[in-house]
TIMAR-952952 format. One record per residue (C-alpha): residue in one letter; residue number from 0; x negated, y, z. Coordinates in Angstrom, 2 decimals. Last residue first. Example, Ala and Ser with C-alpha at 12.3 -4.5 7.8 and 13.67 -1.06 7.14 Angstrom:
2
  rest   nr       px       py       pz
     S    1   -13.67    -1.06     7.14
     A    0   -12.30    -4.50     7.80
***
This chain:
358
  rest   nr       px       py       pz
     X  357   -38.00    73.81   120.30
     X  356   -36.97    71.58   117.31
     X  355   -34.22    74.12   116.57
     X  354   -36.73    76.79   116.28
     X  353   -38.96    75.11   114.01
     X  352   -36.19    74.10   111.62
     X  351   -35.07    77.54   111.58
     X  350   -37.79    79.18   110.41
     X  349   -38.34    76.77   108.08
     X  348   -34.72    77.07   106.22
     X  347   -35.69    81.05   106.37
     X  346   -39.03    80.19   105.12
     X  345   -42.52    81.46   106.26
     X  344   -45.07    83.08   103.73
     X  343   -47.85    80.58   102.76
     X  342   -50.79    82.52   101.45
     X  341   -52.31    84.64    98.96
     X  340   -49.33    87.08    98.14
     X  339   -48.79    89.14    94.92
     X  338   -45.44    87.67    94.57
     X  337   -44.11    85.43    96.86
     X  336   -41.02    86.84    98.69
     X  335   -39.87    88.34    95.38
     X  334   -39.58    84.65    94.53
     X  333   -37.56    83.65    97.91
     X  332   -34.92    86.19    97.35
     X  331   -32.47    83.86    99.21
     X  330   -34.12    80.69   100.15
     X  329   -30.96    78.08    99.03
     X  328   -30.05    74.77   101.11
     X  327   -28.40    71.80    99.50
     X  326   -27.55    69.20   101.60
     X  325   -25.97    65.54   100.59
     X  324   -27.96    65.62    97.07
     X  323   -25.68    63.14    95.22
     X  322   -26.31    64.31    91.64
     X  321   -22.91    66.85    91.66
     X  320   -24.48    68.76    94.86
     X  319   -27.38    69.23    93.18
     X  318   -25.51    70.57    89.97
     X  317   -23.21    73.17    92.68
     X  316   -26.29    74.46    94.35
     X  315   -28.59    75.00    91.17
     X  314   -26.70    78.42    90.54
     X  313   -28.00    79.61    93.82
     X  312   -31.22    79.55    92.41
     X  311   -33.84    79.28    95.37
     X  310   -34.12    75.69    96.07
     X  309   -34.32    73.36    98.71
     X  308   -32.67    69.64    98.95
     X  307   -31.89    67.58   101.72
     X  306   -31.57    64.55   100.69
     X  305   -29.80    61.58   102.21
     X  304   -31.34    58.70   100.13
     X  303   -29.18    55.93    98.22
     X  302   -29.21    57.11    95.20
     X  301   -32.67    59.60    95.09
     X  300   -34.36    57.59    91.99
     X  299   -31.51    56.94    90.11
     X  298   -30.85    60.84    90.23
     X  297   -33.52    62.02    88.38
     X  296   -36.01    64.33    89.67
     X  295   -35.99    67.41    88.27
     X  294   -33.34    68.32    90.23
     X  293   -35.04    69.21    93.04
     X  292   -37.14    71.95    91.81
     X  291   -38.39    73.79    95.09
     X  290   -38.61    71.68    97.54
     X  289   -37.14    68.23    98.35
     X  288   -37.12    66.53   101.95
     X  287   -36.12    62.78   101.70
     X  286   -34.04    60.22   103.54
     X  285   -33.83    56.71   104.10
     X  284   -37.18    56.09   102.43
     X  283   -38.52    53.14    99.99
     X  282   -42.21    54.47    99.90
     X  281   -42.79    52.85    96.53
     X  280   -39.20    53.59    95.13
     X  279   -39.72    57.21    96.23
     X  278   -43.42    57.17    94.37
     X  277   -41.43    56.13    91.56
     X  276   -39.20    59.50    91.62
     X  275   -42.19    61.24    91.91
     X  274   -43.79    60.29    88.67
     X  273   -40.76    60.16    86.66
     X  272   -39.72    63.96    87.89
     X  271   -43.09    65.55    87.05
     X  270   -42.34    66.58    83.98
     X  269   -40.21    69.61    85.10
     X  268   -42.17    70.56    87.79
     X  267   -45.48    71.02    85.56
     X  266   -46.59    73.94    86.01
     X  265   -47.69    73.75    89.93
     X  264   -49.43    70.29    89.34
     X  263   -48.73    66.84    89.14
     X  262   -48.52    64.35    91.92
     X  261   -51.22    65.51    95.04
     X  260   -50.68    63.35    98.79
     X  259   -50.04    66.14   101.06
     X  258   -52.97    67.76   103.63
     X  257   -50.24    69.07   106.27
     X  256   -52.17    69.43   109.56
     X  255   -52.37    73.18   109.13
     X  254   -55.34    73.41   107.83
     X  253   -54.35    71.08   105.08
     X  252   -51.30    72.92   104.27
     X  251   -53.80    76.35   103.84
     X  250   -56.15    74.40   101.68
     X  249   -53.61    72.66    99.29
     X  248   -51.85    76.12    99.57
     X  247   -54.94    78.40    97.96
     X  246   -56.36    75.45    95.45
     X  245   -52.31    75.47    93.74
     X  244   -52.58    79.17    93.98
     X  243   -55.91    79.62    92.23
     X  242   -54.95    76.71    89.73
     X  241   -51.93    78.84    88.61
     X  240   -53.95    81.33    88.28
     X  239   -55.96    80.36    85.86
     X  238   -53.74    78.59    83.47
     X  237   -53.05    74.89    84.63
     X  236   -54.62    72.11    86.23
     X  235   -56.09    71.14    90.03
     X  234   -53.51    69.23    91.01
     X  233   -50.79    70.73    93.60
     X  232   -47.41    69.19    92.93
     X  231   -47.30    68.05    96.56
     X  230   -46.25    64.79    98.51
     X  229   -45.80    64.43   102.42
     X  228   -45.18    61.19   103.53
     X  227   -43.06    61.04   106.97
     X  226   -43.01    58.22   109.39
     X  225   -42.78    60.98   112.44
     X  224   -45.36    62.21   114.64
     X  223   -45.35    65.50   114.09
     X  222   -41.61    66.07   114.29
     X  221   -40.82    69.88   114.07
     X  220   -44.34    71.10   112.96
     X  219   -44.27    68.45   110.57
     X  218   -40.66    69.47   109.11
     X  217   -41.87    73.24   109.37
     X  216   -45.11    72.57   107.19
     X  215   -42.66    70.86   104.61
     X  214   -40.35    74.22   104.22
     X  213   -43.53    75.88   104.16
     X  212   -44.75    74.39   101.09
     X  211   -41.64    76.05    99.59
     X  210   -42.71    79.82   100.53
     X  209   -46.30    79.78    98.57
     X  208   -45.16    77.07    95.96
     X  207   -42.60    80.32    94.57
     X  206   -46.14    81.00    92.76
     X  205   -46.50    78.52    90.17
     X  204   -42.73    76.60    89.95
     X  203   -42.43    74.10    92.93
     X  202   -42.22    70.30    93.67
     X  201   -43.26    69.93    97.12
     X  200   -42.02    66.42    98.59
     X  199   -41.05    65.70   101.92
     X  198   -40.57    61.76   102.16
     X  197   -38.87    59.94   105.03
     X  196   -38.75    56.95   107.12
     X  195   -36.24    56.47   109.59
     X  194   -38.06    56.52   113.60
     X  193   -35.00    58.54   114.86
     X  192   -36.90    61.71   115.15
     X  191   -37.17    62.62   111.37
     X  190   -33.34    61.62   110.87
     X  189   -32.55    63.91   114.02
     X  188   -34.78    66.76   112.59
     X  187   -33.41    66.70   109.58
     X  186   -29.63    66.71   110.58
     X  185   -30.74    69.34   112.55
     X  184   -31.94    71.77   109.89
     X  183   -28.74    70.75   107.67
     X  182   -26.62    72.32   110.78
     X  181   -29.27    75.27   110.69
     X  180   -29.24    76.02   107.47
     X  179   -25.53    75.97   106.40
     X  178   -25.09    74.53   103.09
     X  177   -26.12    76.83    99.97
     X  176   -26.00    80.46    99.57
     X  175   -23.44    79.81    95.84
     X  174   -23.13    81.06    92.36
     X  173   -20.52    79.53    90.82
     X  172   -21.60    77.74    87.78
     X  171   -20.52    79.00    84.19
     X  170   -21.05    77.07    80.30
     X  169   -22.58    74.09    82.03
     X  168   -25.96    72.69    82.44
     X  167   -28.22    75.64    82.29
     X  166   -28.36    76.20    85.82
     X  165   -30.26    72.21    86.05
     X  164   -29.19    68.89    85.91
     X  163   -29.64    67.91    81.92
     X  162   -29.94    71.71    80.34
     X  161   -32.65    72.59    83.28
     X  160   -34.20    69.04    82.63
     X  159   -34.04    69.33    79.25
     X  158   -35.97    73.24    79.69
     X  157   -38.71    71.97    81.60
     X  156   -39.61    69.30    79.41
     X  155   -40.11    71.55    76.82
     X  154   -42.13    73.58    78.37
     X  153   -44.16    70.91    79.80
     X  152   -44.66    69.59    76.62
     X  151   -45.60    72.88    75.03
     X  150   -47.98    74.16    77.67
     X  149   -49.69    70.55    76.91
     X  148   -50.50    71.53    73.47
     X  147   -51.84    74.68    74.63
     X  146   -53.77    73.61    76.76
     X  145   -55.38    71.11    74.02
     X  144   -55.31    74.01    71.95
     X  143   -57.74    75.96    74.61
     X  142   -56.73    79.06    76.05
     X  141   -58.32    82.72    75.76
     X  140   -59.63    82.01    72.08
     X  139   -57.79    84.95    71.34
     X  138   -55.52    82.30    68.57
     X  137   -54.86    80.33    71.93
     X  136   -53.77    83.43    73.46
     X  135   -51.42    84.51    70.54
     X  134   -49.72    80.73    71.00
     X  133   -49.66    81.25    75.19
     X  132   -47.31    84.64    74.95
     X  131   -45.39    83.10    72.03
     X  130   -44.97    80.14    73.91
     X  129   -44.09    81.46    77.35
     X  128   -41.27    83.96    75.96
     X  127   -40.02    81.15    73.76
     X  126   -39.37    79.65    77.81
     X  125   -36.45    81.92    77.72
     X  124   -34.27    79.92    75.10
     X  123   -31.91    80.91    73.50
     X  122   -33.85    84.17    71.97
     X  121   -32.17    86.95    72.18
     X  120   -34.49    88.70    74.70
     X  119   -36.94    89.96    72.22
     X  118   -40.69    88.84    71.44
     X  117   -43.84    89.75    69.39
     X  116   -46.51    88.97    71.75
     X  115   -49.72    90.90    70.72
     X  114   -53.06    90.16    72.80
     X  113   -55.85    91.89    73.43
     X  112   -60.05    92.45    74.75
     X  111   -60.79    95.49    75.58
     X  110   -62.71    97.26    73.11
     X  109   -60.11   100.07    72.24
     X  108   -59.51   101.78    68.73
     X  107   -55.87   102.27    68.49
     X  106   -55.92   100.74    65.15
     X  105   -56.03    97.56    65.73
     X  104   -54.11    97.16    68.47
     X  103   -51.19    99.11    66.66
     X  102   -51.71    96.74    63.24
     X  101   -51.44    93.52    65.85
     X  100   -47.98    95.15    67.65
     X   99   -46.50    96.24    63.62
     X   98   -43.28    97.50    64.77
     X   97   -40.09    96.12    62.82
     X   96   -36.91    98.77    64.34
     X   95   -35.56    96.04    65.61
     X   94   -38.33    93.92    67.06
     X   93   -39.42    96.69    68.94
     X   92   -36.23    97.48    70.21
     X   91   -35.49    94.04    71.48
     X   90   -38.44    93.95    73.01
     X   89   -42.47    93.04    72.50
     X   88   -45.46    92.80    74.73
     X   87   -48.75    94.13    74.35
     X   86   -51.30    91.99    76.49
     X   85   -54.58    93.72    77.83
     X   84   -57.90    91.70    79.46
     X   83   -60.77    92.21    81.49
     X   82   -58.82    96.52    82.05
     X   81   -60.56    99.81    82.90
     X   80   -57.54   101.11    84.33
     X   79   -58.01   104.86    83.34
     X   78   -59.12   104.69    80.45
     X   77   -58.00   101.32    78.80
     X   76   -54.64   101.81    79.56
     X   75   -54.82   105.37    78.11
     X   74   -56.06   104.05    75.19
     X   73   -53.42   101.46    75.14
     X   72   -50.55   103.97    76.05
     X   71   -52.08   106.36    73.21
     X   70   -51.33   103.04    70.31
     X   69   -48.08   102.20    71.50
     X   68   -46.86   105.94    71.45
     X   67   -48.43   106.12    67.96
     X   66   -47.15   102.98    67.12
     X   65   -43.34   104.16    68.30
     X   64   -41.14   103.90    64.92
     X   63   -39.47   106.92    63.24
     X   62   -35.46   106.01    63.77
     X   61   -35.48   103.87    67.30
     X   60   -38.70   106.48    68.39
     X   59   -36.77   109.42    68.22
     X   58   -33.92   108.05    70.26
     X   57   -36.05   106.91    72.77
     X   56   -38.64   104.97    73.31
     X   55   -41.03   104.54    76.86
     X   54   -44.58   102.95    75.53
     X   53   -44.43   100.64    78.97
     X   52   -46.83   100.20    81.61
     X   51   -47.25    96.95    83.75
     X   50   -49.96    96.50    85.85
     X   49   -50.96    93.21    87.07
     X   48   -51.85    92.74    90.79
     X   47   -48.47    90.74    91.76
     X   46   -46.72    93.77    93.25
     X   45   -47.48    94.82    89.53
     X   44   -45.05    92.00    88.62
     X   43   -42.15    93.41    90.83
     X   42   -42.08    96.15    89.06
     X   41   -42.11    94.43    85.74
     X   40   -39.44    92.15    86.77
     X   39   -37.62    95.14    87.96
     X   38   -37.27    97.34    85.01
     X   37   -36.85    94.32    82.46
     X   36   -36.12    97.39    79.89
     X   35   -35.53   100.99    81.61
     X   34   -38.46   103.09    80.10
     X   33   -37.46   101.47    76.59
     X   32   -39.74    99.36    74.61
     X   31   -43.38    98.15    73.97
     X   30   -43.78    96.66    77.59
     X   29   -47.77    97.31    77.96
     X   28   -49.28    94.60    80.38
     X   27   -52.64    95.36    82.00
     X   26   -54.65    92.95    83.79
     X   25   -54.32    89.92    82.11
     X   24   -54.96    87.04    84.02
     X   23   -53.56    84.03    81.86
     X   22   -51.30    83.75    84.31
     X   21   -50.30    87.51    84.25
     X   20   -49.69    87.24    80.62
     X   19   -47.35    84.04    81.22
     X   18   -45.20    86.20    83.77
     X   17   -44.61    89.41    81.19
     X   16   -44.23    86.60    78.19
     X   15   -41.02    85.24    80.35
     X   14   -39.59    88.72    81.82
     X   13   -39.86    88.94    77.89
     X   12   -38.07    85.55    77.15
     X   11   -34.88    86.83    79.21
     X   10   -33.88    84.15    82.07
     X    9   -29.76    83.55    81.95
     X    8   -26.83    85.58    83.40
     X    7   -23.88    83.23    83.70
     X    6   -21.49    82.90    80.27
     X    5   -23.82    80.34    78.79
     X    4   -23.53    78.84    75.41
     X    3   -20.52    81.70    74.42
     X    2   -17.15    80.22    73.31
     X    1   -16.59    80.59    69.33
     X    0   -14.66    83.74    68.25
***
């Protein structure tokens, strides 16, 4: 029997489609599937504003088929919720047993406007969860193909630098809580204070932006007047709310004496790796602050640089470590930690920058 691709716990391509629905603001998700499947990315979704329902199967269902069940949780959906937008997703069951998610939609008889996602989790590859989801948009007329096009790219890039550097780059990685924070927090503080010059550079997935940009609020809070650059992946582009977000922090880092120089935006931390590793080489620092996707910036650019890098996948410790990143610090349950808000939520790393700078 041939060795398994990845014997860690990888992303499933429904949480995937469940996250890509709420970007494209859909207001009602229906999980067309088992009471029990991706349970707590769903729940922790609606902490984000978007319901999530789900058509429930069981036994009865795996033998007959569920599009009646899909069909009444749509009307229901659309009764009592009073939904802009609806997306059907898919599961393994679903997919099993062949269900028809357009011929359900159709014949359920609601007005609000909806999209079919036929998905499972076997997929290799989670981010098929973000295609499908964003190809039945584009045929909605909900996203443009240009966006579309570039939702592919990024996508792509995303996953070779996760295979390249990231959790997906060997077969098992130890799961680790990272270097102590507060012996890394004042190593940071002494390099800020000792006149070096430094980056601190935000380069987050969507939403987990709202506890990362703190990590660079702390450092100026700690040493305001040091020869630091602050750089953010916080453009203007991207599914709706992606751009909400990336408008919300600009704004909030700016009011609080933060306003960062902008390189890419919030989806596109995996391509933006190029573009800040030669702002590095432009600023020439001794050591650099790195938030949320680290590793997607290659390693010739950081030789050379003490980094101290944060992240919030304690299977990205070990690869960061292996590229030269001297501190690696992980924000335990960081991404439950940001859904549904609407502004910067403190940082354990930050929290204890600011009170070792005291």
């Amino acid at each position: 029997m041939p060795a398994a691709r990845f014997m860690h716990p990888r992303p499933s391509s429904i949480v995937a489609a469940l996250y890509t629905a709420r970007d494209l603001e859909v207001n009602v998700a229906i999980l067309h599937g088992p009471s029990g499947c991706s349970f707590k990315h769903a729940r922790l979704l609606e902490e984000d504003g978007m319901r999530v329902l789900t058509t429930a199967l069981a036994d009865n269902e795996f033998i007959f088929g569920g599009q009646k069940p899909l069909e009444a949780v749509m009307r229901y959906a659309e009764t009592h919720f009073a939904p802009k937008r609806m997306a059907v997703i898919g599961t393994c069951v679903s997919m099993i047993i062949g269900e028809d998610l357009v011929s359900a939609i159709d014949s359920a008889g609601i007005t609000t406007p909806t999209i079919a996602v036929d998905i499972h989790a076997g997929f290799p590859e989670n981010i098929s969860g973000v295609l499908a989801t964003l190809d039945a948009a584009k045929e909605a007329g909900w996203i443009t193909g240009d966006e579309l096009s570039r939702q592919h790219r990024l996508m792509e890039k995303a996953n070779e630098v996760e295979k390249i550097r990231g959790a997906a780059s060997q077969e098992y990685i130890e799961p680790s809580r990272g270097d102590l924070k507060h012996v890394a927090a004042q190593r940071l503080i002494a390099c800020a204070r000792s006149g070096a010059k430094g980056v601190a550079i935000l380069n987050a997935k969507k939403e987990t932006a709202y506890m990362f940009a703190d990590e660079l609020i702390a450092l100026h809070d700690a040493c305001p007047d040091a020869d630091i650059t602050y750089i953010a992946n916080l453009d203007n582009r991207g599914l709706p709310k992606v751009r909400a977000d990336a408008q919300r922090i600009r704004d909030e880092m700016a009011k609080r004496g933060v306003p960062p120089e902008l390189v890419g935006a919030l989806d596109e931390y995996g391509a933006n790796g190029d573009a800040l590793g030669a702002r590095i080489r432009e600023i020439a620092p001794s050591f650099a602050l790195i938030a949320g996707v680290p590793h997607a910036i290659p390693p010739e650019y950081t030789n050379g640089i003490e980094c101290f890098s944060v992240t919030n996948g304690p299977r990205q410790v070990a690869p960061l470590h292996a590229i030269g990143h001297q501190h690696v610090l992980v924000e335990i349950d960081l991404h439950p930690k940001t859904l549904g808000v609407r502004e910067i939520v403190e940082s354990e790393f930050g929290a204890v920058t600011r009170s070792l700078a005291r």
